[in-house]
N, C-alpha and C positions, 0 to 999 in steps of 0.2 A: 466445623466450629473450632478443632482445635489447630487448625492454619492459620486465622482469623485470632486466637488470642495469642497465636506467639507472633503476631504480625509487629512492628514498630508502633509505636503511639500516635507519629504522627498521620501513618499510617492508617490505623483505627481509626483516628479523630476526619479523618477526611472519608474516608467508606460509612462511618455514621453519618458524615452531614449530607454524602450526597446520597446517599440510600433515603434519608430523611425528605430531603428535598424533593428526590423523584415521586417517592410514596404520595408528598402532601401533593405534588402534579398531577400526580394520579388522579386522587380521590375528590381534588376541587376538580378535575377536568371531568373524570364520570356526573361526580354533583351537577356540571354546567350540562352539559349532555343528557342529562335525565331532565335538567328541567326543559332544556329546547325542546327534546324530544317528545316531554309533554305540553309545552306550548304549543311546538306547529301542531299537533296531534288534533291541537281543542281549536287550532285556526283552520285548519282543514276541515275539522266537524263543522265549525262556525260558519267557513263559506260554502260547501257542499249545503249546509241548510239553508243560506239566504240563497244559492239556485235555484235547489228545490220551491223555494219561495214564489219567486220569479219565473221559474218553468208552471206551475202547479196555477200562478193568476192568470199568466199568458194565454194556458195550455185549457183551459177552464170552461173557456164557449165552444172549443170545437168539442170537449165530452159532454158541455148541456145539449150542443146541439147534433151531435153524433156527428163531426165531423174529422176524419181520421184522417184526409189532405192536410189540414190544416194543424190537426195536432203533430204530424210528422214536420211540418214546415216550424212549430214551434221547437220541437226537440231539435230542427237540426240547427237550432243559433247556438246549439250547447256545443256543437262545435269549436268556438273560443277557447273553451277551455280544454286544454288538450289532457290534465290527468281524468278527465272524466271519460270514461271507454265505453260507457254503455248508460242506456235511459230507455225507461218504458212508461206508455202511461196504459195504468188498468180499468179494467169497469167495475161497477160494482160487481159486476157476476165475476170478479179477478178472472174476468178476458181479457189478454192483449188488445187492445186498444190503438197504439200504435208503438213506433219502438225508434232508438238509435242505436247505433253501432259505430265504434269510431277506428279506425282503419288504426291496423297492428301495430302495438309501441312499440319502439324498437327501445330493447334492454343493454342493448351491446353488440359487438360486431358480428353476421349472419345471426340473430337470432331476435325475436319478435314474439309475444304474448298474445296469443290468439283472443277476442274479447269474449267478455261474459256474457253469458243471454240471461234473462230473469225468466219462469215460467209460471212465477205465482204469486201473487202477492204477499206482501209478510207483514208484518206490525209497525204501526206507525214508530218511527225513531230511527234510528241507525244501529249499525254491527261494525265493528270493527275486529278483521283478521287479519294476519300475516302477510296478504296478498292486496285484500282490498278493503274498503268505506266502503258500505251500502246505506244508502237516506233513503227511506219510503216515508212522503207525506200524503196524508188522505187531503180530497179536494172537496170541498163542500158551497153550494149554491143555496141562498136563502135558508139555510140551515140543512139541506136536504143531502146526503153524501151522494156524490155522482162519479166517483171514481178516485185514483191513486196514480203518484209520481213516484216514480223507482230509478235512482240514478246513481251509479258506482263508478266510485271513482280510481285509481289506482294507486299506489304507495313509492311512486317510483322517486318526487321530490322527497317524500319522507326519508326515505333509505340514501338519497343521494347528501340531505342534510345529513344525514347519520355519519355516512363516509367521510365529508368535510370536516365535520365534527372531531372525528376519530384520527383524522391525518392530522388535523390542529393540533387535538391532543400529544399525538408523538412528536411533532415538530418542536412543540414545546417544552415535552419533557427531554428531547434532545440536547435543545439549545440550552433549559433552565440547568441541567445536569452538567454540561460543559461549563456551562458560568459556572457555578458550583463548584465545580475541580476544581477549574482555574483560580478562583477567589481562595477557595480552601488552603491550594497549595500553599499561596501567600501568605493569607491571616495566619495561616496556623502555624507558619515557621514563628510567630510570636510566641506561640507557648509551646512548640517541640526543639528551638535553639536552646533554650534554658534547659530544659531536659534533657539535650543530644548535650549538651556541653558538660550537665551534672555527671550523667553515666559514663563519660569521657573520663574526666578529672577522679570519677570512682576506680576505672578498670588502669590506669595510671599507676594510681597510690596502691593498689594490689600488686600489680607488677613489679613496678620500684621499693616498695614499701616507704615512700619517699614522704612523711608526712606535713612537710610545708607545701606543699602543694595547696590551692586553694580555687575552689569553684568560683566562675566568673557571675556575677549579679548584671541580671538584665533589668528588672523590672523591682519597683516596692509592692509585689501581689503577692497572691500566697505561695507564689514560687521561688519570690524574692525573700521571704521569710523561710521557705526551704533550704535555700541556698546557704541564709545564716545564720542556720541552724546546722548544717550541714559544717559548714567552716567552724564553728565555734566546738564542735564534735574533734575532727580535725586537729587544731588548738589545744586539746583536753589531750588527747592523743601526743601530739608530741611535746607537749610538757611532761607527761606521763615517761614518756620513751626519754627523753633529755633524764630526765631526772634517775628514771631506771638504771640506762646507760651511766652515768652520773657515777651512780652508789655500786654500777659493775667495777667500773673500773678503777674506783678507792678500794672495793674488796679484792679485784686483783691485785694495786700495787702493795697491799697485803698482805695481799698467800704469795706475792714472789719473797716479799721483806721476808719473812716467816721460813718460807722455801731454802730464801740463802744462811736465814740465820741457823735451819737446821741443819743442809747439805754443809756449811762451816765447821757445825757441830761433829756429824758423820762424819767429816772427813779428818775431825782430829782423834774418835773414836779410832776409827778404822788403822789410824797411821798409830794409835795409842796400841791396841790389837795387835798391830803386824808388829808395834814393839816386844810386846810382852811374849805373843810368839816366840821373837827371836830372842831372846833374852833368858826363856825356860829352856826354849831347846838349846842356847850357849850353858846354860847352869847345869842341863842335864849329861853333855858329853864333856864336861869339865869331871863331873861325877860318875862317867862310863872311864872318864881317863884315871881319875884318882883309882879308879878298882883296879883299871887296868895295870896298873902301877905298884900298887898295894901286893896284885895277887904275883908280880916279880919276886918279891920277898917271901914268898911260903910254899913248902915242899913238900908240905903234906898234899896228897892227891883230892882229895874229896873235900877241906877247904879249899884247893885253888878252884876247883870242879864248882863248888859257891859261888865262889867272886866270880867266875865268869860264866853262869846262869844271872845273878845279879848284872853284871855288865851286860852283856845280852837283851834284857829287861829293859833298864835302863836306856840303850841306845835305841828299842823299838819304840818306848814314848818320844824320844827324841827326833826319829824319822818324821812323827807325825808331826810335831810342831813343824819343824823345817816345810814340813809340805803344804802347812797354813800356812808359814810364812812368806811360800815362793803362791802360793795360789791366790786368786783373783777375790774366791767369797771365803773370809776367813773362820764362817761358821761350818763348812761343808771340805771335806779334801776329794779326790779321786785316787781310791782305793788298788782300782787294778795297776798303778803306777806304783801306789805304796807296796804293795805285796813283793812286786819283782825287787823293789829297790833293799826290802827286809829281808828276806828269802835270799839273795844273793851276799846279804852282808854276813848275816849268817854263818854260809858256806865260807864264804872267807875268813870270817872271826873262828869257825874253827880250824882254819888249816888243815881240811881232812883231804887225804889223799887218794880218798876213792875214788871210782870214776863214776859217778851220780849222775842221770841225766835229771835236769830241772823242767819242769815243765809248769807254766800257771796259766789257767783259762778263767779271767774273770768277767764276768759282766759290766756293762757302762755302770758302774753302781757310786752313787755318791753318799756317803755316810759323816752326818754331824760327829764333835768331839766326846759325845759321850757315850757313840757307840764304836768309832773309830780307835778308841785306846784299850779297850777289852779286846775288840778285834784284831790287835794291833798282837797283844798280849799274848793270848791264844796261837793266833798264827808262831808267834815267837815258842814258844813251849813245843808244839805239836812239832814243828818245824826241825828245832833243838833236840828233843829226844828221837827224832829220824834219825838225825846226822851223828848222833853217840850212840844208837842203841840197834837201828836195823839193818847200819850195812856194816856189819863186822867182819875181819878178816878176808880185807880187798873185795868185798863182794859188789856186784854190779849190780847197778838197777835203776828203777825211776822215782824222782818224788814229785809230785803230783799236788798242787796247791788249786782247788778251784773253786771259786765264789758267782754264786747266781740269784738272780730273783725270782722268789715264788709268790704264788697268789698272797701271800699272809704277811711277806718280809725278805729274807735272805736267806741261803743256803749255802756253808759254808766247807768246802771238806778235803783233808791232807791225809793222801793217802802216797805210801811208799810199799816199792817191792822186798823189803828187807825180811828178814827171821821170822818177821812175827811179835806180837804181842804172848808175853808169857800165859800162859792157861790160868797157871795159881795164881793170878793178881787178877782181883777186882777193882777196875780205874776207878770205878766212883766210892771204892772207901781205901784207896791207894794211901800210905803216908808220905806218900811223896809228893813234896813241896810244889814242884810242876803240875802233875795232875790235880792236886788240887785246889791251886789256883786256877787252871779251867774248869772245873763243875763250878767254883764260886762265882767266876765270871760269864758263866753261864747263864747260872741263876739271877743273878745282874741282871742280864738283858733279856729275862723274862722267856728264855727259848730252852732247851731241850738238846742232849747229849746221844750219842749213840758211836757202835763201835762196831766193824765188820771186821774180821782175823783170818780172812780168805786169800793166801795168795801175797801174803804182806798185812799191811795194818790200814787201816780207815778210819778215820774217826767223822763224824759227818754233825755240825751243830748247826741247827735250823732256831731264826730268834723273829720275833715280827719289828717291822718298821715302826717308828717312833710316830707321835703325834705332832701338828704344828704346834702344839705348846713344851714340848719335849716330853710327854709323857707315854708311855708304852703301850701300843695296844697290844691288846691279848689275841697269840696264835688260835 
């Protein structure tokens, strides 16, 4: 059954009509077949009874007058008829009387029907079995019974009707079923082209999404109204998509207008940006120069020792603009480039003569301007008070600058093999101007100080990464 509904239509529609067709073959052919079958059935009784007739008037004087040559010479005219295979006539005392017998029918090739014998009389009328008609009529003289005819007949026409009957029927559900096909196949391309052509023109417009496309009209039927209905669907569709498409591409040529007038915008920002940049960081080594210049003229030790922690300062915000400057996103720098470029200038601004190994390991770290200029700051201080304070009197060693990322932000830390941090000083209530501007800048960026005096000095500042709106999260 479910082969049968995924079959094609046109398909279906011809295994209906000719299932249809054979069925009603069928059933008027049994119909016709039942009635023949009961008609010869009642022409068979009809003339088996007018023999019995006929043998029984014939046969009539030789039982008045007991003569049993004669009654055998009457039974044997029943010979004529060859489905009759047996005849007897009785007495009243239902004696044989006399008898026929008719030489073995032949049913089919080597094989013959041995005949029946009667040995008793039965009830006036007839039996009808599978095999055979049996007529028994009583014979009656001036009203007196004088004996019975018993004559059976055989069912060999009967069954051989039946077989003709039954070959007719196939012959003709044969042939009706092949008309059938044949006609079907034809007729019904009338109503399965219009259908093959609609599911065509459908799996089309799927494919292509192509919606001018338009199903072909065969007929003004209800398939013809399918169809345009079908189109008018269609129609609705790509007026739909036009106009869609339409109102896409006014709101593209839109967001590009929109696109360029911002990217115009951005790109004067950005070129405004790299200005200003450059311009703080030109103001600011104008202002590292003027100190520089300034502290020429003073002899005292501890203000020149100012102006150039001030210069120093100075010049560390200055590195970072420059590195906005020269960098690609001017809200973000790359730190481990700023550290060596600081770190080394450093060492140079102060013309120390020691022999310092530098060392910086910093992480890929990228840090905005508002935490780049503390970090900037810091480095510069911790950096600074290395190079005046831990290697005194030619002494060797390492300093060590290095910055990484932890789960929470940055970790920051400048450590030198120098003297040592003093014992009696507490950095975080130092009054010194350097220390503490880093605990404030510390405090800024929301992180945490610490100091290790093992071996040289440490200082390690951990601070958490900013938010995308620049605000701090908490370590």
């Amino acid at each position: 059954m479910a082969s049968f509904t995924n079959l094609p239509l046109h398909r279906k529609l011809t295994a209906i009509i000719v299932s249809t067709t054979v069925v009603a073959i069928v059933l008027s052919s049994m119909a016709t077949g039942a009635y023949e079958a009961v008609h010869f059935r009642s022409s068979l009784i009809s003339e088996l009874e007018t023999t019995a007739d006929i043998i029984a008037a014939n046969g009539s004087a030789a039982l008045r007058f007991n003569i049993a040559r004669d009654a055998e010479t009457t039974l044997a005219t029943i010979g004529a008829k060859k489905h009759i295979i047996n005849a007897c006539f009785f007495t009243p005392d239902s004696e044989v009387f006399a008898t026929y017998t008719a030489p073995g029918v032949s049913l089919g090739p080597g094989w013959t029907r041995a005949p029946v014998l009667l040995t008793m009389p039965a009830v006036e009328g007839y039996e009808f079995t599978s095999e055979h008609l049996t007529w028994v009529k009583h014979i009656y003289h001036d009203d007196d019974f004088i004996g019975s005819i018993h004559l059976v007949s055989g069912l060999d026409r009967f069954y051989d009707g039946l077989k003709k009957t039954l070959a007719a029927t196939i012959l003709i559900v044969l042939t009706c079923s092949t008309l059938a096909l044949v006609v079907s196949l034809r007729v019904l391309r009338v109503i399965a082209d219009p259908i093959d052509s609609l599911i065509g023109t459908a799996n089309r417009i799927s494919q292509d999404q192509d919606y001018s496309l338009r199903a072909q009209k065969f007929a003004d039927d209800d398939l013809g109204s399918l169809v345009d209905e079908f189109n008018d669907m269609l129609l609705l569709i790509q007026q739909r998509d036009e106009e869609l498409e339409k109102r896409v591409n006014e709101r593209t040529v839109e967001l590009q207008e929109s696109n360029t007038l911002l990217q115009d915008s951005l790109d004067e920002k950005v070129v405004l940006l790299t200005e200003v940049h450059h311009r703080v960081k030109n103001n600011l080594q104008i202002i590292a120069s003027l100190l520089s210049l300034q502290s020429n003229q003073i002899d005292d030790e501890e203000t020149l020792a100012l102006f150039a922690n001030s210069e120093h300062r100075v010049r560390a915000m200055a590195t970072i603009h420059e590195r906005l400057y020269l960098s690609q996103d001017l809200a973000k720098i790359d730190f481990g480039g700023y550290i060596e470029a600081l770190v080394e200038g450093l060492i140079a601004g102060y013309k120390t003569s020691q022999n310092i190994s530098l060392m910086t390991q910093v992480d890929d770290i990228t840090l905005d301007l508002d935490q780049a200029i503390p970090c900037g700051l810091m480095i510069n201080e911790l950096v600074s008070n290395s190079l005046k304070y831990a290697f005194v009197d030619d002494r060797l060693g390492i300093l060590e600058v290095r910055m990484s990322e932890t789960a929470d932000g940055c970790r920051l830390s400048v450590r030198d093999e120098g003297v040592g941090f003093p014992a009696d000083i507490d950095f975080r209530k130092s009054p010194s101007l350097g220390l503490q501007l880093i605990n404030t800048l510390t405090h800024q960026l929301g992180g945490n100080i610490d100091m290790k005096n093992e071996e040289g000095t440490e200082f390690i500042i951990e601070f958490p990464a900013l938010r995308g709106n620049g605000e701090i999260t908490p370590a």
